[in-house]
Every structure is written in C-alpha cells, then in structure tokens.
NUTIMI-384232 format. One record per residue (C-alpha): residue number from 1; residue in three letters; y negated, z, x negated. Coordinates in steps of 0.001 Angstrom, whole numbers. Each point is the difference from the previous one (the first is absolute). Layout:
N
SITE   pos   code        c2        c3        c1
SITE   NUM    ALA         Y         Z         X
...
This chain:
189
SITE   pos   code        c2        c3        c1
SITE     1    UNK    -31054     -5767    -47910
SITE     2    UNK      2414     -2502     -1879
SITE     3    UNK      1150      -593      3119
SITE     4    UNK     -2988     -1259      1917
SITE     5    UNK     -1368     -1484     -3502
SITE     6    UNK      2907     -1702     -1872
SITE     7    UNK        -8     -3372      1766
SITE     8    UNK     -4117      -514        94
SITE     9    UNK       -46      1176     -3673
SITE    10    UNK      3541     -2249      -993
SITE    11    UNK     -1545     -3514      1893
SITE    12    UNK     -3785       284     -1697
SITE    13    UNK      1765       197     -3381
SITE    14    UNK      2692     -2917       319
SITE    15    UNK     -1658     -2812      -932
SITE    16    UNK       115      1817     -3503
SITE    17    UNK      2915     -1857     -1847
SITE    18    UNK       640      2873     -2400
SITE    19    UNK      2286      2098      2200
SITE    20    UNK      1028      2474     -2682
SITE    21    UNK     -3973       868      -244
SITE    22    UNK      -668      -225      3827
SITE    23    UNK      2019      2629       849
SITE    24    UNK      -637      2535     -2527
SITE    25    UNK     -3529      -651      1367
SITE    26    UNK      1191       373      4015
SITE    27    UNK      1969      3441     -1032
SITE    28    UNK     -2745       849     -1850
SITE    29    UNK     -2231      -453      2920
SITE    30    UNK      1945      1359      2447
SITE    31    UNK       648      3557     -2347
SITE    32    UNK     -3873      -271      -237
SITE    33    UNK        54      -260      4077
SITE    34    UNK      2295      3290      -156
SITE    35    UNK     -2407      1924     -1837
SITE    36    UNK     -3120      -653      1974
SITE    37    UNK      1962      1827      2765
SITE    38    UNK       249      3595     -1908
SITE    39    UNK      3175       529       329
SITE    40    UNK       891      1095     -3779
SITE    41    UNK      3075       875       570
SITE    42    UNK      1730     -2711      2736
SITE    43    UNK      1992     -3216     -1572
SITE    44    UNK      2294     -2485       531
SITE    45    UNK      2309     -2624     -1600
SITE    46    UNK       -37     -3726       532
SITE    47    UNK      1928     -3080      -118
SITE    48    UNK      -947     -3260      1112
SITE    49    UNK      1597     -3512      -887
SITE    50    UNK     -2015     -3402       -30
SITE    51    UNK      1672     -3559        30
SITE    52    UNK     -1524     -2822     -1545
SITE    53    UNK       810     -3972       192
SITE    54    UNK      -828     -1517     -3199
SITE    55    UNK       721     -3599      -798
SITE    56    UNK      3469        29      1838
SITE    57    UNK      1208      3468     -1021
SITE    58    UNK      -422      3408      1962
SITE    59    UNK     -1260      3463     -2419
SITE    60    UNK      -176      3105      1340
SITE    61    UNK     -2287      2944     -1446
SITE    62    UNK      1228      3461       644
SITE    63    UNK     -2948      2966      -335
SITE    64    UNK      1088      3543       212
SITE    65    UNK     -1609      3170      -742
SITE    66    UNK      2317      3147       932
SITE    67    UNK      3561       173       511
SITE    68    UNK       419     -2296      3342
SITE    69    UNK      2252     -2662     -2029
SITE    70    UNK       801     -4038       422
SITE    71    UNK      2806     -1753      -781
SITE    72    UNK      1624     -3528       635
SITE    73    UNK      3342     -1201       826
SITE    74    UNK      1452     -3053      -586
SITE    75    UNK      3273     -1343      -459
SITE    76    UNK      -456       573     -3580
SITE    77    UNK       -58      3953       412
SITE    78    UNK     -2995      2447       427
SITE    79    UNK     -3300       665     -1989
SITE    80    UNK     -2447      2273        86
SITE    81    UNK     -3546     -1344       176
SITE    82    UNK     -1996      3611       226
SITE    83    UNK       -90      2706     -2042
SITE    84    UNK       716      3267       484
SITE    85    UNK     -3644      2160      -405
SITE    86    UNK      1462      3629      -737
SITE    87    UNK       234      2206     -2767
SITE    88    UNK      3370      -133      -115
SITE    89    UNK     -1001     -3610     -1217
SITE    90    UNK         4       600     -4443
SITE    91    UNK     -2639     -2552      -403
SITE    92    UNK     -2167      1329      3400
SITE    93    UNK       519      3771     -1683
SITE    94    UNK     -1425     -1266     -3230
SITE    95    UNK     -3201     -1872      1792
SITE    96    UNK      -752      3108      1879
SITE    97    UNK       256      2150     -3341
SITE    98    UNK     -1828     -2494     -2266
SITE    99    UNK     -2999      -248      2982
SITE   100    UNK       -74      4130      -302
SITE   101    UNK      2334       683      2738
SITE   102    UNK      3193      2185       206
SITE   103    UNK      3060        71      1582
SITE   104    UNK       544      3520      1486
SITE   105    UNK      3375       921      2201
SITE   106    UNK       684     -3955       156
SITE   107    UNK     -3705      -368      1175
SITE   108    UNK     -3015     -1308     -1191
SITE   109    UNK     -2049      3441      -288
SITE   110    UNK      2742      1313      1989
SITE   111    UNK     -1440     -1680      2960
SITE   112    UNK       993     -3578      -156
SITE   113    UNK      3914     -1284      -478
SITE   114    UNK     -2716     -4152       489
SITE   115    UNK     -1178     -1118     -3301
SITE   116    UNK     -2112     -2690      1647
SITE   117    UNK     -1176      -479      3825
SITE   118    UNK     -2658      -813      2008
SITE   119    UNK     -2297      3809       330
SITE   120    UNK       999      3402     -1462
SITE   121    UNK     -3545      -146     -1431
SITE   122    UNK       565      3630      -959
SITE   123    UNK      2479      -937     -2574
SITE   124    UNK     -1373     -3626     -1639
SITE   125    UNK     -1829      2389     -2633
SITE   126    UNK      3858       209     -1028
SITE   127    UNK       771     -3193      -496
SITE   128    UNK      1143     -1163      3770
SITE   129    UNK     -1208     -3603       421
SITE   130    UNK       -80     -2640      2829
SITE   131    UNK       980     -2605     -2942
SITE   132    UNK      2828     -1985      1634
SITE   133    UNK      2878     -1551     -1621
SITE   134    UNK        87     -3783      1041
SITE   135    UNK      3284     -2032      -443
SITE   136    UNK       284     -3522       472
SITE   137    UNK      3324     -2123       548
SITE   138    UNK       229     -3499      1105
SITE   139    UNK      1987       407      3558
SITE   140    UNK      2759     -2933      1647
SITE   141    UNK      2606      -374      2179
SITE   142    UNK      2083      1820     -1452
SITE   143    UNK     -2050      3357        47
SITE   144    UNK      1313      1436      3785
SITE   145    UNK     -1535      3700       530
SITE   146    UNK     -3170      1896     -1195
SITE   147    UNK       113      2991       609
SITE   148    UNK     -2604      3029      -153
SITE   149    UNK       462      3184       733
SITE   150    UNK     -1034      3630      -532
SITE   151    UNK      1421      2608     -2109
SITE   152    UNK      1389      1620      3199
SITE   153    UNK      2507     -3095      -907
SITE   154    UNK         5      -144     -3522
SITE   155    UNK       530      3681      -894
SITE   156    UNK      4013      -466      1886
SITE   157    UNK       391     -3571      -339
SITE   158    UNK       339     -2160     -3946
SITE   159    UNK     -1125     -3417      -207
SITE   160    UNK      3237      -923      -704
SITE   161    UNK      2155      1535      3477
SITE   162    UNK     -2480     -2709      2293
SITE   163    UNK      2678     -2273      -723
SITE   164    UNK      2560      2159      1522
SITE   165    UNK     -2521       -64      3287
SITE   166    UNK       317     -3492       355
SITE   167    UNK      3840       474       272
SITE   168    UNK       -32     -2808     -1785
SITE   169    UNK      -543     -2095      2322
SITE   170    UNK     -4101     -1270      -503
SITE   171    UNK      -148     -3141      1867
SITE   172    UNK      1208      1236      3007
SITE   173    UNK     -2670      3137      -197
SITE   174    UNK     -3551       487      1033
SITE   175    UNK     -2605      2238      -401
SITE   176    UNK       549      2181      2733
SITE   177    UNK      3536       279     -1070
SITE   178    UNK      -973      1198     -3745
SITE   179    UNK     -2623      2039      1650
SITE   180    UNK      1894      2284      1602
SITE   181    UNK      2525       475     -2713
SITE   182    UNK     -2365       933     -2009
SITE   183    UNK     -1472      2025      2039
SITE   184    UNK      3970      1302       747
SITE   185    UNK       929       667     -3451
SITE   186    UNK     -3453      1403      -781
SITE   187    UNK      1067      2810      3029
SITE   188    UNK      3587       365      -918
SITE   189    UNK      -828       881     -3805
C-alpha cells in the first residue's frame, strides 16, 4: 500500500511550500491507507529524503518513522539526520508512557521494540504514531554519501566506523563500493 501510493500521494501535495506540514500530512495519509486494509497488527518503518533548490542553495528534508536511519557524509565527518523510533530511545519511552502506553520486556505492550511506523493499528491506542521526525540541512559539494539503511545495519555497525568503510579513501569510492561493505560488515558482525 505505501508502496503503490507514496509517489501519487507525495506529487498531489508538492506544490505545498510548507514541507514540514506536507509530510506529516502524506504519513498521515498513508498510516490512514494502512488501516483501511485491516491489518491491525502489520507495520513498517520509513525513510525517505527530498532535495530542494532554493535561490542557489540545495536543502534536504529527511522524514523517518521507525528505526530505518539516514545519515550524511561529508568531508567534514558524519551526521545523523533520522532518529532512532525505539523504546530504547529515553525521550520515545517517555512519549509512549505520557500517551498511556508502556514499555514491557523492551516492547511497547510487549509487542512492539517501533515507537512510531506506518500500521500496527493494534497498538496506536498506546501511543505508536506515524508522526515523522523531519530534519532539514542545507546540502553542497562537500556533502559526498547519504546513506540509509535498515537496522539489519545499524544494530552491528556505529555511525561513526562508516568512515573506516571508506578506507579512507572517498573520492575514489562509489556507491556500489560502500554498498557492499556495508552490506560486508553488516554480515561479518
């Protein structure tokens, strides 16, 4: 469903110049999308990026719900752009409680390690929400990889140790490259 639905849903709402607003209403619409299907208890994460040109400069909006996370490097270093959506996130713990939630064996109701995704219907009486975080940095040359990836990465692998899969050596790297040492690493750990 946000599969087929994401791009119709994303282009009818661009013209909107509010992005922060526009796509709290898109992941709002496509959780609402979810639900019509009755499937209470089927979710999933999401990360998508978006690139604007504005008056000579380049911005990019990262929107997450979940735990698939985004960062950017540049010859500067790394940042993070998403956050992390689990309870083993203090201020994602405290939403959940404060909503009427609780955290049970690292779990929201013992079912759910997500604080926020797309679905999981059964559990948004508990304070899992569709709400996504929404970054924005201005983006240049000297900003090299973006990288997104699942927690299949992220539980083995620290923001930090991508620099040590670039052995250092980022201009002479490509995607495919970083890819699979990723992926590598990811396996190995």
């Amino acid at each position: 469903e946000i599969q087929e639905n994401f791009g119709t849903y994303m282009k009818q709402m661009l013209p909107n110049n509010n992005y922060f607003d526009m796509f709290g209403n898109l992941f709002k619409i496509l959780d609402d999308k979810i639900n019509s299907l009755n499937c209470p208890d089927v979710g999933s994460t999401a990360t998508i990026v978006y690139i604007e040109k504005q008056d000579n400069k380049k911005y990019l909006y990262c929107v997450n719900v979940g735990d698939t996370r985004c960062i950017i490097i540049n010859k500067n270093g790394i940042m993070r752009l998403s956050k992390d959506d689990r309870v083993d996130n203090e201020e994602e713990k405290e939403r959940i409680v404060a909503q009427g939630g609780f955290i049970y064996n690292g779990r929201v109701s013992g079912m759910l390690m997500l604080t926020r995704c797309f679905g999981d219907w059964c559990l948004k009486k508990h304070g899992v929400s569709s709400e996504p975080h929404i970054s924005k940095i201005e983006i240049n040359d000297d900003d090299l990889f973006l990288i997104i990836a699942t927690d299949g990465v992220w539980d083995f692998i620290e923001d930090e140790e991508f620099s040590g899969l670039m052995n250092n050596n980022l201009d002479d790297m490509n995607a495919l490259d970083i890819g699979k040492n990723i992926v590598d690493e990811s396996l190995r750990k």
